[in-house]
N, CA and C atoms as an extended XYZ file, in Angstrom:
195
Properties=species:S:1:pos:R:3:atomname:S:1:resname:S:1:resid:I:1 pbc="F F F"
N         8.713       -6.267       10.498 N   UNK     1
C         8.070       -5.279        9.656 CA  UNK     1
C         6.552       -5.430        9.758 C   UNK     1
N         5.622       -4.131        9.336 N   UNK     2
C         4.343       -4.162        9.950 CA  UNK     2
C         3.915       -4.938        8.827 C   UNK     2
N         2.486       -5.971        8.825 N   UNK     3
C         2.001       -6.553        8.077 CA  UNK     3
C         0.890       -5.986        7.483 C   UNK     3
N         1.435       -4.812        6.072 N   UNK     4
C         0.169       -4.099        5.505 CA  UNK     4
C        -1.135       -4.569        5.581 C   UNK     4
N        -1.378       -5.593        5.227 N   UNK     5
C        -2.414       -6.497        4.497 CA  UNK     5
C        -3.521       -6.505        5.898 C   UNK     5
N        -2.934       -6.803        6.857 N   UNK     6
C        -3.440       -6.988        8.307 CA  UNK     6
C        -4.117       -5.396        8.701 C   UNK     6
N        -3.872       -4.182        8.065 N   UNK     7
C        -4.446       -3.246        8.783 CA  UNK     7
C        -5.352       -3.143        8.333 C   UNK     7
N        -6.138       -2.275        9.300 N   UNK     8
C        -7.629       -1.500        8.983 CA  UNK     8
C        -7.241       -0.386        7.838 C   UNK     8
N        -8.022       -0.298        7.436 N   UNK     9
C        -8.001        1.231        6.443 CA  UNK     9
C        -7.616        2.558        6.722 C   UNK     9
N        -8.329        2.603        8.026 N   UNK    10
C        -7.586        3.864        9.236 CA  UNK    10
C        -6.553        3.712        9.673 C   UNK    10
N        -5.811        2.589        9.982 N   UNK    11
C        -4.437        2.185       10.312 CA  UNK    11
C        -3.522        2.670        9.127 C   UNK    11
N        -3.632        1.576        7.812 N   UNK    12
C        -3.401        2.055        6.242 CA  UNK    12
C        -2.618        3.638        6.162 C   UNK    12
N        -4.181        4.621        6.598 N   UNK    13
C        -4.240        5.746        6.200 CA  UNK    13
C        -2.994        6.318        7.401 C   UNK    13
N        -3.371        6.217        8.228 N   UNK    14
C        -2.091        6.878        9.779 CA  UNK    14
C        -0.983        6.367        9.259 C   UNK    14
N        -0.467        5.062        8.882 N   UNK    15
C         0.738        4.680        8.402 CA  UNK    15
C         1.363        5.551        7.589 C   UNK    15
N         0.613        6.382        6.971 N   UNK    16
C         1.351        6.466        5.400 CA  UNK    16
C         1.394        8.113        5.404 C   UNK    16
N         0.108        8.520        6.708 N   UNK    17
C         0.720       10.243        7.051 CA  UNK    17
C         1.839        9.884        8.052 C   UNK    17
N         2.103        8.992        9.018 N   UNK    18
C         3.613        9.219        9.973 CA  UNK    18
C         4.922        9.212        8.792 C   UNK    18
N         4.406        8.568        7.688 N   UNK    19
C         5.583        8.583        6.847 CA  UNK    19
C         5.861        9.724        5.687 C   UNK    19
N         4.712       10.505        6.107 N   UNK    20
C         4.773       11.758        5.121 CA  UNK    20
C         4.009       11.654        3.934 C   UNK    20
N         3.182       10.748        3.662 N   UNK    21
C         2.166       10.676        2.832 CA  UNK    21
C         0.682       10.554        2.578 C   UNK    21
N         0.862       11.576        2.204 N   UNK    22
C        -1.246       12.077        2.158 CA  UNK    22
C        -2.004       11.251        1.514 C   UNK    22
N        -2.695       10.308        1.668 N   UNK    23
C        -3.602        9.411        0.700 CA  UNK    23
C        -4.818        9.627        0.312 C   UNK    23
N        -5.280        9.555       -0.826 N   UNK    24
C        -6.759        9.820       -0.614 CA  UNK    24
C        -7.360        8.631       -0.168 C   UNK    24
N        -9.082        8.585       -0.282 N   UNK    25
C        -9.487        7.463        0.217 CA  UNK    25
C        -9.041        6.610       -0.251 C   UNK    25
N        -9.006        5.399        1.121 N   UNK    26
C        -8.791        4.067        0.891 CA  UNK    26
C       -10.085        3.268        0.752 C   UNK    26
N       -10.038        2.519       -0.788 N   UNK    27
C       -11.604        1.869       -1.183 CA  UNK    27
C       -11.059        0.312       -1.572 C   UNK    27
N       -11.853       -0.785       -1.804 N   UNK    28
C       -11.040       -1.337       -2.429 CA  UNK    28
C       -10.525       -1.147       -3.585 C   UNK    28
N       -10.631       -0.268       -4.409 N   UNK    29
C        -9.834       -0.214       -5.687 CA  UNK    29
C        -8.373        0.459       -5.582 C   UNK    29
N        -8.697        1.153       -4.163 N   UNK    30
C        -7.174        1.867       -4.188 CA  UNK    30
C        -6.055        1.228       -3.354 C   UNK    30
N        -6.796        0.124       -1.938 N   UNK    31
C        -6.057       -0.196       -1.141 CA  UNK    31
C        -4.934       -1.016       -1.809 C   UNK    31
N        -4.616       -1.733       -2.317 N   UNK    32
C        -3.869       -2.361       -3.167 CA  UNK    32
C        -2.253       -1.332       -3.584 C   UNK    32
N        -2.717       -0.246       -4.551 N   UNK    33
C        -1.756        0.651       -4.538 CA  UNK    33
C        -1.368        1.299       -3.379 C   UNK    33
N        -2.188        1.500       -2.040 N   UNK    34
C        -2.027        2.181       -0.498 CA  UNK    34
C        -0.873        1.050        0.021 C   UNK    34
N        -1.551        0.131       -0.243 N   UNK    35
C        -0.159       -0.671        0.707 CA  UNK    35
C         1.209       -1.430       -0.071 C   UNK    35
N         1.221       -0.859       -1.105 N   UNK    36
C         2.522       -1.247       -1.915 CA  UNK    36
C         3.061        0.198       -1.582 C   UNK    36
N         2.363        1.279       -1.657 N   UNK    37
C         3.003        2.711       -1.158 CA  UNK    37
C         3.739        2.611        0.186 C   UNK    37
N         2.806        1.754        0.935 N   UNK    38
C         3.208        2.323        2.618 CA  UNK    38
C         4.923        0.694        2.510 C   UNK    38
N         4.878       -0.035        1.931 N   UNK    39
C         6.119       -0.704        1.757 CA  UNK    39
C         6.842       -0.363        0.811 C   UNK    39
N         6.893        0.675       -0.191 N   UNK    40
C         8.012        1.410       -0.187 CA  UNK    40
C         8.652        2.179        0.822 C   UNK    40
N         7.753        3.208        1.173 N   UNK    41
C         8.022        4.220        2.116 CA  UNK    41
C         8.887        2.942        3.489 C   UNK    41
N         8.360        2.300        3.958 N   UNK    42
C         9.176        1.724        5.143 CA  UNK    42
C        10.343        0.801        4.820 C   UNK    42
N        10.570        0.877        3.596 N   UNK    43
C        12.124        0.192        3.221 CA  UNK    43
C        12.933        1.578        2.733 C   UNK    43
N        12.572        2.507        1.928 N   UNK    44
C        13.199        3.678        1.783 CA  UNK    44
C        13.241        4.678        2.677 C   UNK    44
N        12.737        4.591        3.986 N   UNK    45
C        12.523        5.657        5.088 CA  UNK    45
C        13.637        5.566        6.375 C   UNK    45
N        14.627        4.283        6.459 N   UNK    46
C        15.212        3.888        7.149 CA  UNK    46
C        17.055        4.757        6.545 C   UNK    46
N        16.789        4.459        5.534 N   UNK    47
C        17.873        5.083        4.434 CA  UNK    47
C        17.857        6.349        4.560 C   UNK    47
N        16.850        6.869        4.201 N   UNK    48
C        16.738        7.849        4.012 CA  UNK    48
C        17.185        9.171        5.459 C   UNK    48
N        16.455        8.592        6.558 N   UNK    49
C        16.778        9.118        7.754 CA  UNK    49
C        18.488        8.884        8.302 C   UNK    49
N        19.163        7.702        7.867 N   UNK    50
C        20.063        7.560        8.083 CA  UNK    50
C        20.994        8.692        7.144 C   UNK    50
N        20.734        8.876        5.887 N   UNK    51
C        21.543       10.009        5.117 CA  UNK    51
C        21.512       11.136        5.606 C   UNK    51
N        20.197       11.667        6.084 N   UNK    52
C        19.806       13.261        6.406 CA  UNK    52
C        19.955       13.460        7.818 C   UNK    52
N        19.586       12.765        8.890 N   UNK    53
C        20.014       12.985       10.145 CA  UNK    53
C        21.336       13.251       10.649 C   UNK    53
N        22.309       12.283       10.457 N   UNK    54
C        23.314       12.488       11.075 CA  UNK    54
C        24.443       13.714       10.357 C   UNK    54
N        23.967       13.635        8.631 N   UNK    55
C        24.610       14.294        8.045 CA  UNK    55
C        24.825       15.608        8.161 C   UNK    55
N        23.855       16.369        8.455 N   UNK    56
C        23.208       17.538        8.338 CA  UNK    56
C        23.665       18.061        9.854 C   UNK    56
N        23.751       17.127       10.915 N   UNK    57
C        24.326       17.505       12.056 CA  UNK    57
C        25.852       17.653       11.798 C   UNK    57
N        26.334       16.828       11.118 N   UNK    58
C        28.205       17.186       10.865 CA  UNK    58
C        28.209       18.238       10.498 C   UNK    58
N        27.442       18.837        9.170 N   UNK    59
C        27.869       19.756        7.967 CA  UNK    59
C        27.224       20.995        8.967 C   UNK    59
N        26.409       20.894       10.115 N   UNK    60
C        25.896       21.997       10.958 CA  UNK    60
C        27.085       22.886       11.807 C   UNK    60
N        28.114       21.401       12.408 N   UNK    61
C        28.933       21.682       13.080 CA  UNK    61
C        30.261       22.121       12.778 C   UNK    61
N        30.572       21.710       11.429 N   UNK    62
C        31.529       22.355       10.432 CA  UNK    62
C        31.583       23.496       10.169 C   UNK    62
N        30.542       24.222        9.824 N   UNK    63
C        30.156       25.553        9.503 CA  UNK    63
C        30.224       26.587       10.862 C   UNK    63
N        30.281       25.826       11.862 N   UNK    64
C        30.304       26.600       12.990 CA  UNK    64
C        31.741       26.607       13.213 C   UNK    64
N        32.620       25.715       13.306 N   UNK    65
C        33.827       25.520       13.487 CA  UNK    65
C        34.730       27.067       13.209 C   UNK    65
């Protein structure tokens, strides 16, 4: 798993739009809440893709059936 703490601020910020989240600036007062955000998102994003991907392809192919 990536080591929040270790990124740049610009890294921070790219992390957390590939995961679908818009941040405002990262200062020190905010980075703190930025990277407890970006480790939710990468423990709930694995789940999450696993529910909606494959699912959505069955229930696609059902309907066609």
């Amino acid at each position: 798993m990536v080591d929040v703490k270790c990124l740049s601020d610009y890294e921070l910020q790219n992390e957390l739009h590939k995961l679908g989240f818009s941040p405002g600036p990262i200062l020190s007062s905010t980075r703190k809440l930025y990277e407890n955000k970006l480790m939710q998102l990468l423990v709930s994003s694995p789940c999450a893709l696993m529910m909606n991907g494959p699912g959505k392809q069955h229930r696609t192919q059902d309907y066609e059936d």
